[in-house]
MARVOBA-187335 format. One line per field, with one value per residue (C-alpha): x, y, z; residue number from 1; residue in one letter. Coordinates in Angstrom, 2 decimals, always signed. Layout:
BEGIN
xx c(X, ...)
yy c(Y, ...)
zz c(Z, ...)
pos c(NUM, ...)
code c(a, ...)
END
This chain:
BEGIN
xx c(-21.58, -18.26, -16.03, -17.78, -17.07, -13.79, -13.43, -14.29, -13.00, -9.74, -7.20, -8.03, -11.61, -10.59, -8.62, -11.99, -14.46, -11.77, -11.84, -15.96, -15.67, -14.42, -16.92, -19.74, -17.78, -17.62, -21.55, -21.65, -20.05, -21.39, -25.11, -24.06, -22.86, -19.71, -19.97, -21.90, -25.04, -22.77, -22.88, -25.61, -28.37, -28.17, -31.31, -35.25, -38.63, -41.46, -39.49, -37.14, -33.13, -30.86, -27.03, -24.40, -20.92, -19.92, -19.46, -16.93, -13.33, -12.12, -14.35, -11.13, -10.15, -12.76, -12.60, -8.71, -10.08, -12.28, -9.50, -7.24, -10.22, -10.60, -7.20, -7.13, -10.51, -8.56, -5.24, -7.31, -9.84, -6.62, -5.02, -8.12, -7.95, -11.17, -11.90, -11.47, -14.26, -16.95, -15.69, -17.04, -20.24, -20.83, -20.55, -22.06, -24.77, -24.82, -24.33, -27.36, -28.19, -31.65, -30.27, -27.47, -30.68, -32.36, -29.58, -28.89, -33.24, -33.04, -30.58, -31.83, -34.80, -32.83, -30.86, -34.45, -35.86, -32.82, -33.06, -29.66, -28.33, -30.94, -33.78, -36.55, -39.70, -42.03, -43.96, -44.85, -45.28, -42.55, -39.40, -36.71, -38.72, -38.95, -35.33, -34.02, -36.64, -35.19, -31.61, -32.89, -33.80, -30.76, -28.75, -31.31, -30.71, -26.89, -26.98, -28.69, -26.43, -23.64, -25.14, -26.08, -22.06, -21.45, -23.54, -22.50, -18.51, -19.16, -18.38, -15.53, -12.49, -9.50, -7.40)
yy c(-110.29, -110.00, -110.95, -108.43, -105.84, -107.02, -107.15, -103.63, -101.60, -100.17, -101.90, -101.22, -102.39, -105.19, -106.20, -105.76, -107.81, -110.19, -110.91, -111.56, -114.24, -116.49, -116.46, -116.71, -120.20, -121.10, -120.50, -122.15, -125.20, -125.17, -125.36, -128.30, -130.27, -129.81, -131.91, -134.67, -133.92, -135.52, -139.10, -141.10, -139.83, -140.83, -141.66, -140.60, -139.44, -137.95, -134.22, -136.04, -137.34, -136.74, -135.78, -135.35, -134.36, -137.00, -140.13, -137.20, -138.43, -135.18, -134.22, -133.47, -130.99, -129.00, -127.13, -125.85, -125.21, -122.55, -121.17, -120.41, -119.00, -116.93, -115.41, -115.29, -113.14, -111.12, -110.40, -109.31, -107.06, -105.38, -105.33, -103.34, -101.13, -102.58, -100.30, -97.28, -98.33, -99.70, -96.27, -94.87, -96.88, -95.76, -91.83, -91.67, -93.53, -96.15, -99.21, -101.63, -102.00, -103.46, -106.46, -107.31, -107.54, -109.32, -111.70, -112.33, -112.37, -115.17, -117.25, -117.20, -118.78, -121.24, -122.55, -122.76, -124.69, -127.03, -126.97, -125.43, -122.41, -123.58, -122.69, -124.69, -123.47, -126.88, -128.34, -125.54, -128.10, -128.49, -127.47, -128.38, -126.04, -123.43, -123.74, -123.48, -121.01, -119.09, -119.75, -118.93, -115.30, -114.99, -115.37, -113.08, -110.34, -110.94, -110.74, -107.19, -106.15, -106.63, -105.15, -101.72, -101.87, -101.88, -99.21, -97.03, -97.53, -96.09, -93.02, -94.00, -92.35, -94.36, -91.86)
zz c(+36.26, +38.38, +35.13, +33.07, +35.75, +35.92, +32.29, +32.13, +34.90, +35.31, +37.44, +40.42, +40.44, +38.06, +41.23, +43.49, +41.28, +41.23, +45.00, +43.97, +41.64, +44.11, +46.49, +43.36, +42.76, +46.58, +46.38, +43.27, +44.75, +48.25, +45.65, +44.29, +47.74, +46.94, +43.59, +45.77, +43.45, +40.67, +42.92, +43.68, +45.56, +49.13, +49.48, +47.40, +49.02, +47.67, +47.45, +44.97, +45.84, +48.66, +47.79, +50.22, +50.30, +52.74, +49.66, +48.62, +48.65, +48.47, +51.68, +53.97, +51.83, +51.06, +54.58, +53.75, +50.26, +51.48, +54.09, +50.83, +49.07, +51.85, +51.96, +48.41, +48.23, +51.13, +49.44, +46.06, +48.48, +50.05, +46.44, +45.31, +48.35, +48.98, +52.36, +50.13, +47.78, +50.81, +52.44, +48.84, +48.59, +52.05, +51.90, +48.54, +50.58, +47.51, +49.24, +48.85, +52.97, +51.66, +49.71, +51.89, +54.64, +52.54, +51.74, +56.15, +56.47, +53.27, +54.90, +58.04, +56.53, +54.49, +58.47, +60.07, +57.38, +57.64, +61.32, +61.66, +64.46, +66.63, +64.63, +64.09, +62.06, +63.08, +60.28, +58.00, +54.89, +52.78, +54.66, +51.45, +49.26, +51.64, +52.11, +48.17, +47.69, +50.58, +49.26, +45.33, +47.03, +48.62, +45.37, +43.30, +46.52, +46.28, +42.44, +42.68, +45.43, +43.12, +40.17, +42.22, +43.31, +39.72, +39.03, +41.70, +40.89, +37.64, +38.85, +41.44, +41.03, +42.95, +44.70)
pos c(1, 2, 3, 4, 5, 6, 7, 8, 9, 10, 11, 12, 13, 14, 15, 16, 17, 18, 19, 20, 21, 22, 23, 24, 25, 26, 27, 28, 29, 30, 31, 32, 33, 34, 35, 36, 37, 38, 39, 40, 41, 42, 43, 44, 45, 46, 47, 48, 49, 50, 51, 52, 53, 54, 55, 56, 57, 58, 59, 60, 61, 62, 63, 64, 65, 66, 67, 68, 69, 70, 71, 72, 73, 74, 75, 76, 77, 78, 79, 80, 81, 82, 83, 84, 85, 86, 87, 88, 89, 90, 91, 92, 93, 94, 95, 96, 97, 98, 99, 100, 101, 102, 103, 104, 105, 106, 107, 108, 109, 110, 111, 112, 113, 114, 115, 116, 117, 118, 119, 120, 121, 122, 123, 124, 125, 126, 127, 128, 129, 130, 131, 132, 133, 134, 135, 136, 137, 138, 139, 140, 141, 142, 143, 144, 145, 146, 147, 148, 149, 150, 151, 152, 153, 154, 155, 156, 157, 158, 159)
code c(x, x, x, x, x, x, x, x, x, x, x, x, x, x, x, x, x, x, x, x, x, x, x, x, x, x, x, x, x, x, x, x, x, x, x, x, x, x, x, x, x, x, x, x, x, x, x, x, x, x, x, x, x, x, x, x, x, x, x, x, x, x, x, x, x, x, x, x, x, x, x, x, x, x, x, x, x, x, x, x, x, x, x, x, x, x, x, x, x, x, x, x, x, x, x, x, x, x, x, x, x, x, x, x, x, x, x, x, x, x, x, x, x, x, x, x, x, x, x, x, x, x, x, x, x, x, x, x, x, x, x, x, x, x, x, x, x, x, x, x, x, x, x, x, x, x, x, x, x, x, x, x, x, x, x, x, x, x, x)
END
């Protein structure tokens, strides 16, 4: 959805849905362990395999990875005057608060069912389902997010 935006705006959005395809990629990636999923499983229980990026030669290297990404998707969002348009989304009162809590509330889910930031949700059942279905949400919430941006920059003029 961020290269059709991008496809279809003028330059100075092109340059803000630009700075989003990135981080769809880094999600993408971070899905898929990194491309560990693409190795051997680790190990198999009865919720199906285990990947993990540590087999990953390429492991090292994935941390700087996402520091250029980051400055990348920074120099784009600056490039796009980026502030200008949240400033936009903002007082046109357009910018989608509900997914983007939805999107924290999902992955705060996804951590506690992996046990991570201190969470711990005990023995509901089936923690690794409740975690990619958590994660699943968080992508459909971040999907619409971006879609109501879309919608809403129709009708942004850059100054």
């Amino acid at each position: 959805m961020a290269m059709v935006f991008a496809a279809d705006q003028q330059s100075t959005l092109r340059w803000f849905w630009l700075a989003v395809i990135p981080l769809w990629i880094v999600m993408a990636l971070r899905e898929l362990s990194w491309g560990g999923v693409f190795m051997p499983a680790l190990s198999v229980s009865e919720h199906g395999p285990y990947f993990s990026s540590s087999q990953l030669w390429y492991r090292s290297y994935i941390v700087p990875m996402l520091v250029a990404v980051s400055l990348l998707v920074a120099v784009l969002f600056i490039k796009a005057k980026g502030p200008h348009i949240l400033k936009y989304l903002v007082t046109t009162r357009q910018l989608p608060y509900a997914d983007i809590v939805l999107v924290i509330l999902a992955m705060i889910i996804s951590a506690g069912a992996e046990g991570h930031m201190g969470l711990n949700f005990g023995d509901w059942g089936h923690m690794l389902v409740l975690e990619e279905m958590s994660e699943t949400a968080a992508y459909v919430f971040l999907l619409s997010a971006q879609a109501r941006v879309g919608l809403a920059l129709r009708h942004y003029s850059p100054n």
